[in-house]
C-alpha positions in Angstrom: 89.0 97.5 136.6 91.8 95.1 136.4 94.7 96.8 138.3 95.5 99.0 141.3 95.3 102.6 139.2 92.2 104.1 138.1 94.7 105.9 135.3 96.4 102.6 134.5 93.7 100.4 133.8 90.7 102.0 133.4 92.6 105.0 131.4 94.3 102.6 129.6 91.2 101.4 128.5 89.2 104.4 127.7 92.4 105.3 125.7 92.7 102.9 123.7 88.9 103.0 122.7 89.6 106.4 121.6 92.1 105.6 119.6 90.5 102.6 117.8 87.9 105.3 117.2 90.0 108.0 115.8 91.4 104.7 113.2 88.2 104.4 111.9 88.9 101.1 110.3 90.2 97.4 111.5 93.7 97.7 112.9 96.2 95.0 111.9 99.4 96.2 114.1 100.0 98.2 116.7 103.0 99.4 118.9 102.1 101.2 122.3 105.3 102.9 122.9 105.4 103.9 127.0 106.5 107.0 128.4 106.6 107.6 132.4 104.7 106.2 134.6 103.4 103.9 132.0 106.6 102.6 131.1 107.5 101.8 134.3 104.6 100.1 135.6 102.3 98.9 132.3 102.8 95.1 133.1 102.2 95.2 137.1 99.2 97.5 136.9 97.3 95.9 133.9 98.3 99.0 131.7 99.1 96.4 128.9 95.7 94.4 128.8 93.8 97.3 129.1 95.7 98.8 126.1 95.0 95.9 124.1 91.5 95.5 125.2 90.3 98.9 124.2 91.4 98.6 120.6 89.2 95.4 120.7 86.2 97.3 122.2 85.9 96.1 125.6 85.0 98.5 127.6 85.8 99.0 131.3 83.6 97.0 133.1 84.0 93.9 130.8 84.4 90.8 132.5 87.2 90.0 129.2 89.8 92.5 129.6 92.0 90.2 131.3 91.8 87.7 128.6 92.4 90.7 126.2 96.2 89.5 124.7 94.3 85.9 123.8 91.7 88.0 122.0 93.7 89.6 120.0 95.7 86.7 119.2 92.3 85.0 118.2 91.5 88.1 115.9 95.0 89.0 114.3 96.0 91.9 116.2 100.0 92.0 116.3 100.9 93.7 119.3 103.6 94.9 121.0 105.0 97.1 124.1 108.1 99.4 123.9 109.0 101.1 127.3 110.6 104.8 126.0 113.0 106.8 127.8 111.3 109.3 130.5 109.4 112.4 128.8 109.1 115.4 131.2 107.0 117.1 128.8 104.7 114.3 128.9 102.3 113.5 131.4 103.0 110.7 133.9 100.9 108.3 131.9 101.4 108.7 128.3 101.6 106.0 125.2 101.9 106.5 121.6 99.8 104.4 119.2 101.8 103.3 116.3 99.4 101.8 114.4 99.2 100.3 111.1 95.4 99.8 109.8 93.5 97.7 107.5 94.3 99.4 104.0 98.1 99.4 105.1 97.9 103.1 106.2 100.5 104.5 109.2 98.9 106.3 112.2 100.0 108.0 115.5 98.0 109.0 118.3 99.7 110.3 121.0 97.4 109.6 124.4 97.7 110.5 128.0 95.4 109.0 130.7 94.8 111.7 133.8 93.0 109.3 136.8 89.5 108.5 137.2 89.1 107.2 133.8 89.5 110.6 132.3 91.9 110.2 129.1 92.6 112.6 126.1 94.7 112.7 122.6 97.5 115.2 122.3 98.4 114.2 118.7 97.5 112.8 115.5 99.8 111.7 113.2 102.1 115.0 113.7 99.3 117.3 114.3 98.1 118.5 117.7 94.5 118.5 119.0 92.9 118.1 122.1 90.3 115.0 122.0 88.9 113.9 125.0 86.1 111.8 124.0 83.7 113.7 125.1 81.9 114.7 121.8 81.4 113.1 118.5 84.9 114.7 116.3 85.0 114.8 112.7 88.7 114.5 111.8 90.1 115.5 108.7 93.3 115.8 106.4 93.1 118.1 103.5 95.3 120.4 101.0 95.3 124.0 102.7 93.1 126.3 100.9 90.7 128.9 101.2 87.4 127.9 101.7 87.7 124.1 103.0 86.4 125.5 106.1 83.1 126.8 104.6 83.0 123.8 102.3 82.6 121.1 105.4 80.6 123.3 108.3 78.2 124.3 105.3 77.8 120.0 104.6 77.7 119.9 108.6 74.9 122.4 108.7 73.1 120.6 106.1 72.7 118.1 108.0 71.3 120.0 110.8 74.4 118.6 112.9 75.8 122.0 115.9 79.3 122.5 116.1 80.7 122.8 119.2 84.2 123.2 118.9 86.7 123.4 115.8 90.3 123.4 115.6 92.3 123.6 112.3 96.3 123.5 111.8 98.6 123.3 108.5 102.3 122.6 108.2 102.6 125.6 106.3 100.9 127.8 103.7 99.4 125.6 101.3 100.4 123.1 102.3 99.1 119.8 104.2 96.9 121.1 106.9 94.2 119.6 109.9 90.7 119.9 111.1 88.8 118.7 113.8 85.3 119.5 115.1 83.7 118.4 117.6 79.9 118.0 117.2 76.8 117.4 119.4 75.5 114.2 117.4 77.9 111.9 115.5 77.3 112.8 111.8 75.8 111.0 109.3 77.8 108.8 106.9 76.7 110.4 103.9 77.8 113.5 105.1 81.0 112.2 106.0 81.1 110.8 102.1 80.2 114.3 101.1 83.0 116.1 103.0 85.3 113.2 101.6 84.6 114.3 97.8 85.5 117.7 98.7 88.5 118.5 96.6 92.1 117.9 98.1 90.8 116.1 101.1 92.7 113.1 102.0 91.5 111.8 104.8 87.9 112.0 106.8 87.8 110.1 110.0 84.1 110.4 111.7 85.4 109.9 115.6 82.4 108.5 117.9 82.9 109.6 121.9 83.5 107.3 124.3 81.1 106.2 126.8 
C-alpha cells in the first residue's frame, strides 16, 4: 500500500482491477473522473497510481505500483484524471471509468471503494448492478425477449457451472436490456462463445473476481 488510506490506495487498486476485468479486452484510454473524497485527495494519497496500476494488473502488494504512470506510458495506456463536482449521492470515494477499449468500443463503470480494500461497481455503461468482486460475473447485453433468461442459465447448467446470484434490467419493454450472474467457478470460454451466438445478444463479458 502506497498511501495513507486503506480506501485510497489499496481500493483504488482493487477497483480498478475490477474494472479491467469487467472490459474484458486491452484498454487503450481511459478517464477516471473523481467524485468526493477522491477528488479531493487522489494525488496526495496515491489514489491516482493505484487507479492506473490496477487496470495494468498489479495487484496490491506489488512492489510496481508506484512506478504505475511510467508503465502505462511504456504500454500505451492514455490516461487522465478529472476531479468532478461533489456527489452526495455518491459515496466518499467514488470514480467513474470512462474507458475506451481495444476494438474502439465506449465503456463506464461507475466504482466506489468502502475501506479495507473492500470495493464494488454501482454501474455499467448506464445499467446498475452490484459487483463486488467476490464471484466470477457473467455480464451481458442483449435485445429484451422472452426466454434469454432460459437460453443462457440452461448453457450455464450445461456446463455444470451454480448460479449464485442473477440480476437482469432493460431500458424498457423490448428493448435494450442487462444481465449479470454471479457464478461459483468462472465459466468456460466456450460457454461464454455459446451464450454470445444466442440471438440478439450484443455483448458477453466473462468477469473473473478479484483476489
Amino acid at each position: 500500500m502506497i498511501g495513507p488510506s486503506s480506501s485510497h490506495t489499496a481500493g483504488a487498486v482493487r477497483l480498478s482491477m475490477l474494472a479491467k476485468n469487467v472490459a474484458g479486452q486491452p484498454i487503450k484510454a481511459v478517464v477516471f473522473k473523481l467524485y468526493n473524497s477522491f477528488a479531493k485527495t487522489y494525488q496526495g494519497h496515491g489514489t491516482d497510481r493505484g487507479l492506473v496500476a490496477g487496470l495494468l494488473g498489479l495487484n496490491v502488494d506489488d512492489d510496481r505500483v508506484p512506478e504505475a504512470f511510467e508503465r502505462a506510458r511504456q504500454q500505451g495506456l492514455v490516461f487522465s484524471f478529472e476531479p468532478q463536482p461533489n456527489q452526495p449521492s455518491y459515496p466518499p470515494n467514488t470514480v467513474l471509468f470512462d474507458m475506451t477499449l481495444e476494438d474502439g468500443e465506449q465503456l463506464q463503470v461507475l466504482g466506489h471503494s468502502l475501506g479495507g480494500g473492500k470495493v464494488y461497481i454501482s454501474r455499467i455503461n448506464e445499467y446498475k448492478v452490484s459487483l463486488q468482486g467476490e464471484y466470477p460475473t457473467l455480464v451481458m447485453f442483449y435485445h429484451d425477449e422472452p426466454g434469454m433468461i432460459w437460453q443462457t442459465t440452461r448453457i450455464i447448467a450445461e456446463a455444470g457451472i451454480n448460479i449464485a446470484s442473477l440480476v437482469c434490467a432493460r431500458k424498457h419493454k423490448g428493448e435494450e436490456a442487462f444481465m449479470a450472474i454471479c457464478l461459483d467457478h468462472l465459466l468456460d470460454p466456450e460457454s461464454v462463445q455459446a451464450i454470445a451466438q444466442i440471438g440478439n445478444v450484443y455483448a458477453v463479458r466473462n468477469v473473473d473476481k478479484i483476489v
